[in-house]
N, C-alpha and C positions, 0 to 999 in steps of 0.2 A: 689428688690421688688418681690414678689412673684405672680405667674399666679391668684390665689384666692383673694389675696389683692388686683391688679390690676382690677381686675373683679368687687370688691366688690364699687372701689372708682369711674367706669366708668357710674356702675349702681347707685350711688350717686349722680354724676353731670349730670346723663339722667335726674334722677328724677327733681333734682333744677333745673334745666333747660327747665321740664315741667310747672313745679308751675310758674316758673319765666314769660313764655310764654301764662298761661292760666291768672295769673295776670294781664298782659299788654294789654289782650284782650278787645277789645270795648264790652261794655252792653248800649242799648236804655235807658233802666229801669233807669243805673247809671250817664251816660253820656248828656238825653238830655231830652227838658222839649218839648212837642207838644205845642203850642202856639195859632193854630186857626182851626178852621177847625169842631167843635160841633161835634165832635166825628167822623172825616171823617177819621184820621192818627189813626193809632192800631198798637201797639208793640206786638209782635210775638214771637214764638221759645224761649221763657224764655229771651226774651231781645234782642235775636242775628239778629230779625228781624224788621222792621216796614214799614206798608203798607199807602200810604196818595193814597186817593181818590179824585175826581171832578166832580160834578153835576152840574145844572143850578143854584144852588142855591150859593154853594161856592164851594170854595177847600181847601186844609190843606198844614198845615208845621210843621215844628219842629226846634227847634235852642239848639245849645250844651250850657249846663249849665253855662259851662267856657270859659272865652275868652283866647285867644294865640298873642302868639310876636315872631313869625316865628317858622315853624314847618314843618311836614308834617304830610298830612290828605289824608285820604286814604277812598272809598268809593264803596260799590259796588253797582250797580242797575239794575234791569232789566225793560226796560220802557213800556208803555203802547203800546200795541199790537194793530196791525190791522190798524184802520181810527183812527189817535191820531191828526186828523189836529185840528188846532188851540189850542191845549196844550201845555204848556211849563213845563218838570220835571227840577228843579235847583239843586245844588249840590254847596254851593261858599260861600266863608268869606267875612265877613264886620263887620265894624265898628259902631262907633253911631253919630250920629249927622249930621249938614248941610255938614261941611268939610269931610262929612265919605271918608275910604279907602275900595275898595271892590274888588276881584277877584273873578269872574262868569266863573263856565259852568253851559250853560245853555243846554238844550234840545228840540230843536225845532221839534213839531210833524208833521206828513204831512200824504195825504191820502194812504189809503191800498197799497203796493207793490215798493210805493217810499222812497228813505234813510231818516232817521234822521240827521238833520243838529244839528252840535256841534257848538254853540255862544260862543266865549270866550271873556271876556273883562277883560277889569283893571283901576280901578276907585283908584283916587289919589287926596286926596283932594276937592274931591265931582267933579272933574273931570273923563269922558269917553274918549270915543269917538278913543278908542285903538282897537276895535271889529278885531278880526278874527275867520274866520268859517271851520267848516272842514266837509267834508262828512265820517261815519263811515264806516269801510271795512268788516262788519260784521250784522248780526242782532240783535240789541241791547233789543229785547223784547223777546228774545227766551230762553236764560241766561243770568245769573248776569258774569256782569265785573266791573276790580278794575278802577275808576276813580280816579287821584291820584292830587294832589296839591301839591309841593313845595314848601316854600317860607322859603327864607333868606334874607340876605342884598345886596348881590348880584345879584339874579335875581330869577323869578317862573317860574317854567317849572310845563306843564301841560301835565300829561300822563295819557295815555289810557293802560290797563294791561302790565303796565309800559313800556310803548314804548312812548317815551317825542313825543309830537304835536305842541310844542308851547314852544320856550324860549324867556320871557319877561327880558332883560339884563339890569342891574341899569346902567343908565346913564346921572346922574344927573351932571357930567360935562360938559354933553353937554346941562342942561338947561331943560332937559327932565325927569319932578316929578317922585318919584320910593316910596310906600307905607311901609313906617319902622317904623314909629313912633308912630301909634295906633295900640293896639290891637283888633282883631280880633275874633268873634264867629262863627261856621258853622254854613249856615242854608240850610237847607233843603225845598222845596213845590212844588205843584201839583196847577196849574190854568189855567183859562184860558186867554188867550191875542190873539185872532182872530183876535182883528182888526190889527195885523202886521206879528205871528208868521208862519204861513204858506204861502207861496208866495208870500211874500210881505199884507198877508192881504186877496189875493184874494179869498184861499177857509177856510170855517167859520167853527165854532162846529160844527157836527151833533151829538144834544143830545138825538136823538132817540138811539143814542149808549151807553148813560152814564149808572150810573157811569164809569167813565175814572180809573181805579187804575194802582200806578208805587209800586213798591218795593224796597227798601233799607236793604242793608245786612251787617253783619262785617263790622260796623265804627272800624275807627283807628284812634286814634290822637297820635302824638308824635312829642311834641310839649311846648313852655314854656308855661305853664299858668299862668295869670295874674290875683292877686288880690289886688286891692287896692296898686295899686303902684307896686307891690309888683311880683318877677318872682318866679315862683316853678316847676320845671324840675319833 
């Protein structure tokens, strides 16, 4: 094979290789629909961004078009800066109904100069009560980091710019529910919950600060989607 031929077939599978990667890319515009919020959530950057606000009056969200039957979902955000006490930014799937399945992070805000607490749970069957929390090693309102979700049949592992925090292991032979059986939507929002999220409840909004805004960046899903019965990779 000759240096030129070689050359000419490397710069071929750069190119397919680009196409294939700008394809697989998350779009706001493509991927997800805003759902509440009276114009408080704004898609950005040609799609690549969107911003959900909170005032005294509400707050916003967004949820992916498509729902999923294990994947991985990837997300990045940068949170609400400064006194975010009694804010919560979410990032987490779930299902529909009484019996719903859901896997949460949540993002717990707190006053000026103290960490964000990471809530993670796992709802099975319209059962909790799985909660574990992490304190962040970094500061999460300074830049965007990839917030990442797992989930197989096996188990979810939840990472932070992909350093796992959290393996939820199926172990349903030991009698203990494990979420495989519904599918699943992302949803995204920005609210408030004062009366528990910051110290237990102790310290409230001050909405002499709002609007509150978080930021969401480069979604990724890769993952089955589900229509009507129905799985498309």
């Amino acid at each position: 094979m000759s240096s030129k031929f070689s050359s000419t077939l490397l710069l071929l599978i750069s190119i397919l290789m680009s196409i294939q990667l700008l394809a697989s890319a998350g779009n706001f515009y493509r991927d997800v629909d805003i759902t509440w919020g009276e114009g408080r959530g704004k898609i950005q950057e040609g799609g690549r961004g969107l911003a959900l606000s909170l005032d005294k009056l509400s707050g916003s969200g967004f949820q992916s078009k498509n729902e999923y039957l294990f994947g991985r979902f990837d997300m990045q955000l940068k949170l609400v800066p400064k006194n975010s006490a009694g804010t919560v930014t979410t990032f987490f799937l779930s299902s529909q109904g009484e019996g719903h399945d859901e896997i949460d992070f949540e993002f717990l805000g707190n006053v000026s100069g103290q960490p964000y607490t990471i809530h993670t749970n796992v709802y099975t069957q319209g059962k909790g009560n799985k909660e574990q929390q992490f304190h962040l090693w970094f500061d999460p309102t300074a830049a965007f980091h990839t917030y990442t979700i797992v989930w197989n049949p096996h188990r979810i592992v939840f990472l932070v710019d992909n350093s796992p925090i959290r393996v939820f292991n199926n172990h349903e032979s030991m009698g203990i529910p494990f979420p495989k059986s519904q599918a699943m939507k992302v949803y995204c929002s920005l609210w408030n919950a004062d009366e528990w999220a910051t110290q237990g409840g102790r310290v409230k909004t001050d909405w002499a600060l709002a609007p509150f805004t978080a930021y969401y960046r480069n979604i990724n899903i890769d993952g089955c989607a589900v229509s009507s019965g129905n799985l498309f990779m």
